[in-house]
Every structure is written in C-alpha cells, then in structure tokens.
N, C-alpha and C positions, 0 to 999 in steps of 0.2 A: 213792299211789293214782292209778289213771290217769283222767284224766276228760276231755273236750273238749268244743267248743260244736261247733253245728251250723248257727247261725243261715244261716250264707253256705254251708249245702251245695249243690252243682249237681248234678241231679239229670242224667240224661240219658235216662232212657224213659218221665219223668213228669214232674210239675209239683212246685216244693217251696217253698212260701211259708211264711215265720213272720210274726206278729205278737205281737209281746213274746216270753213263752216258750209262745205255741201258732201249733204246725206248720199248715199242711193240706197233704194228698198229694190230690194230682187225677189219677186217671188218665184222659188225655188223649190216645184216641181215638175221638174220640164219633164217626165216621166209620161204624167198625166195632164202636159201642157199648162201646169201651173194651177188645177183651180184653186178654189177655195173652199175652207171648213166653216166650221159655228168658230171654232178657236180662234182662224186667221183672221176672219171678219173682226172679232170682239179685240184683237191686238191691235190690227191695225186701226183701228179706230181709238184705242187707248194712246196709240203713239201719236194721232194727229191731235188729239186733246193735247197730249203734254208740249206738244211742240208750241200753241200759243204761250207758254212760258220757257220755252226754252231762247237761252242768251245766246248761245255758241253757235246756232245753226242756222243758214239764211237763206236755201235754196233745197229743193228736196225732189232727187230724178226716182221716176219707179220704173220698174223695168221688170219681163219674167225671164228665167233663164232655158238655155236650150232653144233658140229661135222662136219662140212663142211667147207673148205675153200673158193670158190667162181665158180659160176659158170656158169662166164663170162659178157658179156653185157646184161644188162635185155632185156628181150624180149620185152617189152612194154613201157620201157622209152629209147632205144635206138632202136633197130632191127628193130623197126615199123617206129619210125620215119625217120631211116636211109633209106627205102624204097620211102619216099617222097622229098628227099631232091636233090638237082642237084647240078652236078660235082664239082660245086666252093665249096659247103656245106660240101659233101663228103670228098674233100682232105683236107679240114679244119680239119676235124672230124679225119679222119687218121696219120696225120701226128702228131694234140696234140695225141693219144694215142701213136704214135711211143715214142712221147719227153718224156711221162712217162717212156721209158726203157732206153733211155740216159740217161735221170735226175741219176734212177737208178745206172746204170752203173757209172756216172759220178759223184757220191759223195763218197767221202773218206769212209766212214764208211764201214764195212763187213755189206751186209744185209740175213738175216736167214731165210726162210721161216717154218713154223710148216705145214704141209699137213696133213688136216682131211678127208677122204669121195670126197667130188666131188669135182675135180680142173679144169676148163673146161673151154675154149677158153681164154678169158683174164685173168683168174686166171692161167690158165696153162703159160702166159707169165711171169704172176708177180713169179710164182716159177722159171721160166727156168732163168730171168733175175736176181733173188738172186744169192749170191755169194757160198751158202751152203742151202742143202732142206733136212726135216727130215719127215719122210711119220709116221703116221699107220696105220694097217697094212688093214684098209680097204680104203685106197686113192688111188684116179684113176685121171689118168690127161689124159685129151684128149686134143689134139688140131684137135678142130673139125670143121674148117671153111670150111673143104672140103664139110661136112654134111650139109653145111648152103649152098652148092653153090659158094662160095669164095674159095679163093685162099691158099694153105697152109705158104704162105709167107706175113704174119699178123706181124707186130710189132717187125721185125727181128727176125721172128724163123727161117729162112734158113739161117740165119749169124749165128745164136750162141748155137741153137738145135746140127746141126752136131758137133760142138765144145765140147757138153757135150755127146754125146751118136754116136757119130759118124754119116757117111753120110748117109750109106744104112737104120739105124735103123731111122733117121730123117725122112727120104726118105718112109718110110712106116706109120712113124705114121701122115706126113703131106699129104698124098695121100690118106689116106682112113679113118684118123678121129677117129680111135679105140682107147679105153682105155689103158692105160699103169697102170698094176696095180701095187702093192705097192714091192713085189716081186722080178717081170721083172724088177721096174725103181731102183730098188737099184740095180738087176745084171747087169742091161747097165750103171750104173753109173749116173741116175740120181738123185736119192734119193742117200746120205752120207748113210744113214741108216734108218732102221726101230724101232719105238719105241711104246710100251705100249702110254705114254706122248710124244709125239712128239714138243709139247708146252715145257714142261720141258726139254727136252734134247738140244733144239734151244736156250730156256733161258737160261741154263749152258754154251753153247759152247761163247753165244756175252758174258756172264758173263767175262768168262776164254779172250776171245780175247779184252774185253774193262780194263784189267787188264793187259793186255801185253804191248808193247812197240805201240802206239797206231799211233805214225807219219809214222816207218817204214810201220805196216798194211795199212796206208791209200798209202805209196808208192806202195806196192806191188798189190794192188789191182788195180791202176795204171797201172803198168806193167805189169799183164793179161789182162787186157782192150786193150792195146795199139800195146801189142808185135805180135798179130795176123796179125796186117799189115806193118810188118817190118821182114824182112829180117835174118836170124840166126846172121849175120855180124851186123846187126843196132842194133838187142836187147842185144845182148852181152857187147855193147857199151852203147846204154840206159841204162842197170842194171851196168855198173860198173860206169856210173855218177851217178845215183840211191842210188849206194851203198856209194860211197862218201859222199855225203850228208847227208847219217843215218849214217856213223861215224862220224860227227859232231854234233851229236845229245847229250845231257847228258844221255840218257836211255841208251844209248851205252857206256860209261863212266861208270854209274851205274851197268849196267851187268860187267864191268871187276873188278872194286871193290867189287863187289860181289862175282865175281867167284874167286881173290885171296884170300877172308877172309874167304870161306865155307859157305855164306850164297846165302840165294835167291833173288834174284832182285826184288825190286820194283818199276816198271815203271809208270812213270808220264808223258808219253807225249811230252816230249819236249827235 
C-alpha cells in the first residue's frame, strides 16, 4: 500500500507548518487579503490528494494571514485572464478548482478552517468544504459569483452549502452574494463558533481529534461524504460495515482496556 509522510512538505504559494501530526496551511497574502492564483489553486489541491496517503498527519487547520482569510480568485492573475480564455480553457480552469473540494473532501483527515475578516468567493468554498469553521467575530463569507455575473453554483456550493445551512438560507446567500457575518454563520450553523482566536480554538480542536482514535475519524468523515447519496437503508448498512472494521482496530481494544481499568485511552491509529 502506498503511503508517505508529509511532515517536511515545502510548500511554495503558501505556508505549511506541522506540529506532531496537525498541519496548518496559512495562506499568506495578507497584502492582497490572501487571494488565490492558477498556481495556489493547482498546490493546494495536489496537497489534499497526497494527504489521502500521507501516515504522519491527522488533522489539517487552514487559516489566511494578516486578519483575513482569502478573498477569493485574484482579480488580476485570474478574473482577468479568465476573461480571455475560450471554452476548452475555461472548463480546464473549473473543473481543477472543482478537484480542490474533492481532494478536500476525499482525504481522511478532519480539516479545520480559522475564519478572520474577509472570506469571499473561493475562500468562502475552502471554509464551506472544511469539515469544522471557527469565525471571529468580525468574518464575513460571501459567496459572491452572483456579484461577479456567474453562477452561485461554483465548486459545489449548491451540493454542500444547503447541507450545512440548509436550502432557503443557501438559496439566498447564492442568489444575491451578501455577506454572512460571524453572528448569523454561527446561528445557521455555519460557523461551529465564534472565538476571540479563532486560530487557537481550530488548533485545539485538530489537536484533541488528532489524539483520538485517528482510523475511526478518517471513517467517519468518510461516511458524511458518502451517506448523502445513499438511501437511509444503504447507510445504515455502510455504517455497520464501517463499524465492523473499527472494532477490529486496536484503539478499540485500547478504549476497553481502558475503560475496565478507570483509565483514559490512548489512541495510536491503528
């Protein structure tokens, strides 16, 4: 089976720090509020591919630097040139951005986002597609392709937006592009919470979940991915082979020998 560590990845259109087995990604241009290029799109999305093989890492916080998280596709190394470019170009251009919310989606780890100040068009996707978002208390997520002319069904926000905030509330921030401020996105259930450190509170929770029983997380997270297109009958059946499989785990083993002697589990993965 193939597997790799990641700890010493160099990153080169962003920042990529571990501690033990939890990442953070900083995108790191708070100049221009962090957006993003054709480059940083096509890394980060090579980074979330490799991570479904990577052994060392078990939690992954993103975060932007300078008080703002991102604030979508630069205007000037993308938006401009996406103006000049014809259909074959285009659906090249859309589809790798789609594969960064698969990649996303599709690696075992829980990923965290920290929400500072502005989160807007593709930074609003990279928090919707995290598995857990911690806002303060002045972050605004827009997804605003309405405002650009485009479509509010960008990178799978009409799959997975009503999933987390429901249909009508999708339905209104995809149609007219307005801010969701830190507030509202935690009373609709976008934001987990509001925090002073939002940074800090994201890095405690992958701390606490890369500390946990790390194979079941990577099932589970699995089985909210999947269970949307299956049937109450088919998931109930995918989670009790799901669940088979993580009683055959030793961290399942460990939790009971734990829990007869009055101590606390210590999970190792495997």
């Amino acid at each position: 089976m193939k597997t790799s560590t990641m700890a010493d990845y160099q990153a080169e259109h962003f920042l990529w720090d571990t501690d033990g087995s939890v990442a953070t990604v900083t995108l790191n241009r708070p100049e221009r509020k962090n957006p993003l290029t054709f480059e940083s799109y096509a890394e980060l999305r090579d980074l979330f591919r490799d991570l479904v093989y990577a052994s060392d890492i078990d939690a992954v916080v993103i975060r932007g630097a300078g008080g703002n998280f991102c604030s979508g596709g630069d205007v000037h190394d993308i938006i401009g040139p996406l103006t000049e470019m014809n259909m074959k170009e285009l659906m090249a251009f859309t589809r790798m951005t789609g594969d960064l919310v698969k990649a996303m989606r599709g690696c075992r780890q829980p990923i965290i986002s920290a929400v500072e100040g502005i989160c807007a068009g593709a930074g609003a996707i990279i928090a919707m597609s995290s598995d857990l978002r911690y806002a303060s208390a002045d972050a605004k997520v827009a997804f605003l392709f309405n405002r650009v002319g485009l479509a509010g069904c960008d990178m799978g926000a009409c799959a997975i937006l009503p999933r987390i905030i429901g249909q009508g509330r999708a339905s209104e921030l995809l149609y007219t592009g307005r801010s969701l401020k830190a507030e509202e996105g935690e009373r609709w259930g976008f934001f987990n919470a509001i925090s002073d450190a939002p940074y800090e509170q994201a890095l405690s929770m992958a701390q606490r979940l890369a500390a946990g029983p790390t194979f079941a997380n990577g099932i589970t997270k699995t089985q909210l991915q999947q269970e949307w297109n299956q049937s109450i009958e088919q998931a109930i059946e995918a989670e009790a082979q799901a669940q088979a499989i993580c009683m055959q785990t030793e961290d399942f083993r460990r939790a009971y020998r734990a829990f007869v002697n009055k101590e606390t589990p210590v999970f190792e993965g495997d």
